[in-house]
N, C-alpha and C positions, 0 to 999 in steps of 0.2 A: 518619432525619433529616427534620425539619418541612419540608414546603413553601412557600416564599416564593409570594405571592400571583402572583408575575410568573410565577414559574416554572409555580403551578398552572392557570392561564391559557391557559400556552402550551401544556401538557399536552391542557386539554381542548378546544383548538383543531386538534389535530391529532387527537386522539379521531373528535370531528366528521367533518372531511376523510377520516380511514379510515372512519368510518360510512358516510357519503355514497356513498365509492366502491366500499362493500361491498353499500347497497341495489342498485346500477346493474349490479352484478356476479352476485351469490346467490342462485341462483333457489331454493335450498332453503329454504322458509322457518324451520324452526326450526333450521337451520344461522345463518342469518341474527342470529335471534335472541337465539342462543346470543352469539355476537359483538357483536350491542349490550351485552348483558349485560357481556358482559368488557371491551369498551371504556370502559364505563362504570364499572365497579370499579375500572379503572385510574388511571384520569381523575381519580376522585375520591376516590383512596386509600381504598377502603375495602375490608371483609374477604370481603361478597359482593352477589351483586345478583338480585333475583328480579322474576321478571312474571308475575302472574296475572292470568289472563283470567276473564269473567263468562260462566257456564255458567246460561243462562236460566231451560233445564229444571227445573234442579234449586236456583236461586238461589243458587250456590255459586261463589266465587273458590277457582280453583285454579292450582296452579303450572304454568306452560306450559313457562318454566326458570327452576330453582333450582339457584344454582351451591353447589357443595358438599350438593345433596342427591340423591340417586338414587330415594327413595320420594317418590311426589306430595303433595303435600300440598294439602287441601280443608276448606272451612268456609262454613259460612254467610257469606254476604255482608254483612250486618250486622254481623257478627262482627269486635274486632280493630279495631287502626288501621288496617290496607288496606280493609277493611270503610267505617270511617269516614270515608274517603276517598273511596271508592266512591261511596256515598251523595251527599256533600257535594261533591264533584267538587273541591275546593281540597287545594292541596300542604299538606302537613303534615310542620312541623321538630321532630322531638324530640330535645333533648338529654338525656334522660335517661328513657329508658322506662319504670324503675321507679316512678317520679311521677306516670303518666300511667294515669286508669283505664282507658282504650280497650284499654289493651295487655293482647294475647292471649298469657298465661304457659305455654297448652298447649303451643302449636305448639314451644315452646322446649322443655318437658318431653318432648315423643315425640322432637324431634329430636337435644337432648341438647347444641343452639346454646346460646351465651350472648349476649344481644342486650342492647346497651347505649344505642347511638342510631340513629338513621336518619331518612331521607326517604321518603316517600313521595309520588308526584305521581300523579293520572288517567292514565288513556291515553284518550282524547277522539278519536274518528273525524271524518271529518272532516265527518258529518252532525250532530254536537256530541253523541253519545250517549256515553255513557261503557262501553268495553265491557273495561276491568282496571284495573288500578294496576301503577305499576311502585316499584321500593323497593329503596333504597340499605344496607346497615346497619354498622355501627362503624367509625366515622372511624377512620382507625389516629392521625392525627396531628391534637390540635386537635378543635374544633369545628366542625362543619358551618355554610355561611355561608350568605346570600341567594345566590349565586354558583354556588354549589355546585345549589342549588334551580332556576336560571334552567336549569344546564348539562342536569338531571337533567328537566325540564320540556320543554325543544329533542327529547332524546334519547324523550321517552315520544310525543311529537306526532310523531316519525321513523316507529314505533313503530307507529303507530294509524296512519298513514297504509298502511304496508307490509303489514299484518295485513288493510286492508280492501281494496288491490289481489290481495292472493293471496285471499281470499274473492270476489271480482269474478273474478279468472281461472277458480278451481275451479267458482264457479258457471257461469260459461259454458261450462268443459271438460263437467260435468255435463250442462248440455244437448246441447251437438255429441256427445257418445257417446250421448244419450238418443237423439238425430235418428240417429247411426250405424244403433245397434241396431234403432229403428224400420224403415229403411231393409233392415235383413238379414231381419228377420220377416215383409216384407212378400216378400221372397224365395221366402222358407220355406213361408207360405204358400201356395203355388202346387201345392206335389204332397207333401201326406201323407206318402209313401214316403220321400220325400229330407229331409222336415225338420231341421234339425240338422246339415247336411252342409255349410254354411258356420261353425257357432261348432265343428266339429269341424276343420274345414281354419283356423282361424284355431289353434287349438290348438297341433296338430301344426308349422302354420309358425313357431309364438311356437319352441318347443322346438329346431327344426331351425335356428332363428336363432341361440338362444343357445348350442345343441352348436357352431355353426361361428363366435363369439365377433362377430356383427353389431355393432356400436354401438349404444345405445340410440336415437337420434333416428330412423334406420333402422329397427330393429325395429320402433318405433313406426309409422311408416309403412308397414311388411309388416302389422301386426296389424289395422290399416283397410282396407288394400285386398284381406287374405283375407279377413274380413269383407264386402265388397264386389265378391267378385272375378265372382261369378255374376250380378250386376245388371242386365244387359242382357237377361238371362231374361224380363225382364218382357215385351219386344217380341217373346217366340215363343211362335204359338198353343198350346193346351193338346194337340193334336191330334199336335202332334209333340215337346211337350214328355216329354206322358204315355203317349207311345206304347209299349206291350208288346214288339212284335217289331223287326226292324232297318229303319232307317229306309233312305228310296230319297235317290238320292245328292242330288234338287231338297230336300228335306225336310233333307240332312247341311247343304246347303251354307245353309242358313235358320237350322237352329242353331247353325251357327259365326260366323252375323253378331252373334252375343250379345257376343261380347269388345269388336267394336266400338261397339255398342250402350251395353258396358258404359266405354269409354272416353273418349265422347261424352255420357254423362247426368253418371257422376261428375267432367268436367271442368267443370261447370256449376258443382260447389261449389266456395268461394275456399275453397281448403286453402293454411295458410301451412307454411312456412318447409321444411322434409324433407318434411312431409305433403304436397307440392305434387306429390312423386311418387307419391302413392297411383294416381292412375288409370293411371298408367302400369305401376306395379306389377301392378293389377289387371286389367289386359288383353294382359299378356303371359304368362300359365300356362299358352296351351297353345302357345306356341313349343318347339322343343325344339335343342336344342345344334346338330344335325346343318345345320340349316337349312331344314328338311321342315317344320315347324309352322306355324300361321296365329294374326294376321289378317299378318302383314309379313315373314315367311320367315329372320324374324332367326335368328342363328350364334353359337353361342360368348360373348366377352362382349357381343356387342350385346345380348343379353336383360340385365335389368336384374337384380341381385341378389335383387329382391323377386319379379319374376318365376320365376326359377330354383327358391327355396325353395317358393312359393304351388304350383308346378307337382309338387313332390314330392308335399304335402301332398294337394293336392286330390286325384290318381291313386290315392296310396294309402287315403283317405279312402273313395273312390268303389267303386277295388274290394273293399275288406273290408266294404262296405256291403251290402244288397238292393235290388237294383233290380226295374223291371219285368221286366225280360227276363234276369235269371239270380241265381241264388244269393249270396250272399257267399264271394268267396277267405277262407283263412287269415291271417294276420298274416305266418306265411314264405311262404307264396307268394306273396304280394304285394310283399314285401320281395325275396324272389330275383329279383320279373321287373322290379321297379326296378333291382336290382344287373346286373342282364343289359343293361338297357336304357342302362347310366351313358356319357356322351361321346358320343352318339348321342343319345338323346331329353329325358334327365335329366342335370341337373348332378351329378359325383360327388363333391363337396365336401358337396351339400344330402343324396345319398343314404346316405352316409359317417356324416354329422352324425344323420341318424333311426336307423340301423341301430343305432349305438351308445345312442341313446338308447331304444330298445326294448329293449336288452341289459343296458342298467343299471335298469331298470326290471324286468326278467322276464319279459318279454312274450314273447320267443325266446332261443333262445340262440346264442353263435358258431357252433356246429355245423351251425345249422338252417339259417344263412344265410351260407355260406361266401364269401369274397373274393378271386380270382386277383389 
């Protein structure tokens, strides 16, 4: 049944209102996207809706989403009425595509689509660059009106605006893990021997988080602060860093002020929202359940969840490593004197969570590391 102009009106007025509350909502972006596309097929009665983005590199529009296609589709930018479009930055009404020499007969021949009319409008940043097209195609009912252009026009400027917020986020997420990772190397660098023993403790805690079913926003915040959990290293001399034999107890109690060290530099960075728990995460790994660990004597759940897992990781990390002053444990032995040490030094949830994941991986088996 044809659309009365009121009715379609009102259609693409609530289109909007769901777009609107789905940018504010969606942090996925090609979830996002996905969902303009469909509000907008909706909207405008039509059979589907695609957006291609301009790939610089290579001078090529290609489909970011094409609804009803599963294989990408890519072309020259020049190429085609979205091509043309491209170029010329102005919306473009075809009623009938076979008429129209712009139109690209391939993409219909590989895809096996029959394309009779459509829109296409820019998607326009809001630097004025044009960086895709977005395109409507066969009205089911009727002809496509100016109306239909203006709605289709709202929805690509939505579009371009949301595309160049998530490219401003990832660029800055880019940098804050460039600054992380710089921050962990500069770790690392301190002693040869142990290199690697923070992106290995980050490892282990990503794994021991997801065997014990963490939340993502948390695990996120475990993943920075094993990454960072060693930081306060910076403030002890090399002398007792790099020391060969066991240190005397003025020399223990100087590298135990590292957690604090480590909890007072990384508070210096504004970490938002879950991330705000990273330094707390990462200066409580050597707490241990019982209430004997340092720097605050914390028990049970007062240690902080990120704590808890960082503190498996890093132990088991340390002793299947080479240190100055002994050889590397086994994988089971190191795993058994965790399992020895569970409700007392180690949480047995975090130790539960690595054993098994050592076991599905082959690393030991049930045998080697038995559980009363």
């Amino acid at each position: 049944m044809p659309f009365s102009n009121d009715n379609a009106e009102a259609m693409q007025f609530r289109a909007l209102l769901r777009i609107t509350r789905a940018i504010s909502r969606v942090r996925d972006f090609h979830t996002l996207v996905t969902l303009l596309a469909a509000e907008t097929s909706n909207a405008l009665d039509v059979e589907r809706s695609t957006v291609f983005l301009y790939s610089p590199k290579t001078d090529e529009l290609w489909s970011y989403v094409a609804e009803g296609e599963t294989e990408e589709i890519r072309f020259n930018a020049s190429q085609g009425v979205a091509g043309s479009v491209f170029r010329t930055g102005k919306t473009l009404i075809l009623d009938d595509v076979t008429h129209d020499e712009r139109f690209n007969r391939t993409i219909d021949d590989n895809t096996g689509f029959i394309t009779r009319n459509m829109i296409t409008t820019p998607v326009v940043n809001p630097s004025g660059v044009c960086i895709g097209v977005f395109q409507v195609i066969n009205k089911k009912s009727g002809a496509f009106t100016s109306g239909d252009a203006e709605f289709l026009e709202i929805v690509a400027t939505d579009t371009a605006v949301t595309i160049e917020n998530v490219r401003l986020l990832e660029s800055r997420r880019r940098m804050f893990e460039g600054l992380i990772k710089a921050l962990t190397v500069s770790i690392e660098a301190r002693d040869p021997l142990t290199a690697g023993h923070s992106f290995d403790v980050t490892f282990l805690s990503g794994k021991i988080a997801e065997y014990m079913g963490v939340d993502e926003p948390t695990a996120e915040a475990i993943y920075y602060a094993a990454l960072l959990h060693d930081y306060g290293k910076l403030a002890v001399p090399d002398s007792i860093l790099k020391k060969p034999g066991i240190l005397s107890e003025e020399e223990t109690t100087i590298l135990r002020k590292h957690v604090q060290h480590t909890r007072i530099m990384l508070s210096s960075i504004e970490f938002e929202g879950l991330l705000e728990m990273v330094p707390v995460f990462a200066s409580q790994h050597h707490e241990r359940m019982d209430g004997k660990g340092y720097p605050d004597g914390l028990r049970g759940d007062e240690i902080s969840i990120g704590g808890r897992i960082i503190a498996v990781a890093d132990v088991f990390e340390a002793l299947t490593a080479k240190r100055h002053y002994r050889n590397p444990y086994t994988l089971s032995k190191t795993l058994n004197l965790l399992i020895e040490g569970m409700d007392t030094q180690f949480d047995r949830n975090a130790v539960m969570a690595l054993r098994r994941y050592l076991i599905d991986i082959g690393k030991v088996t049930p045998g080697e590391v038995p559980v009363e």
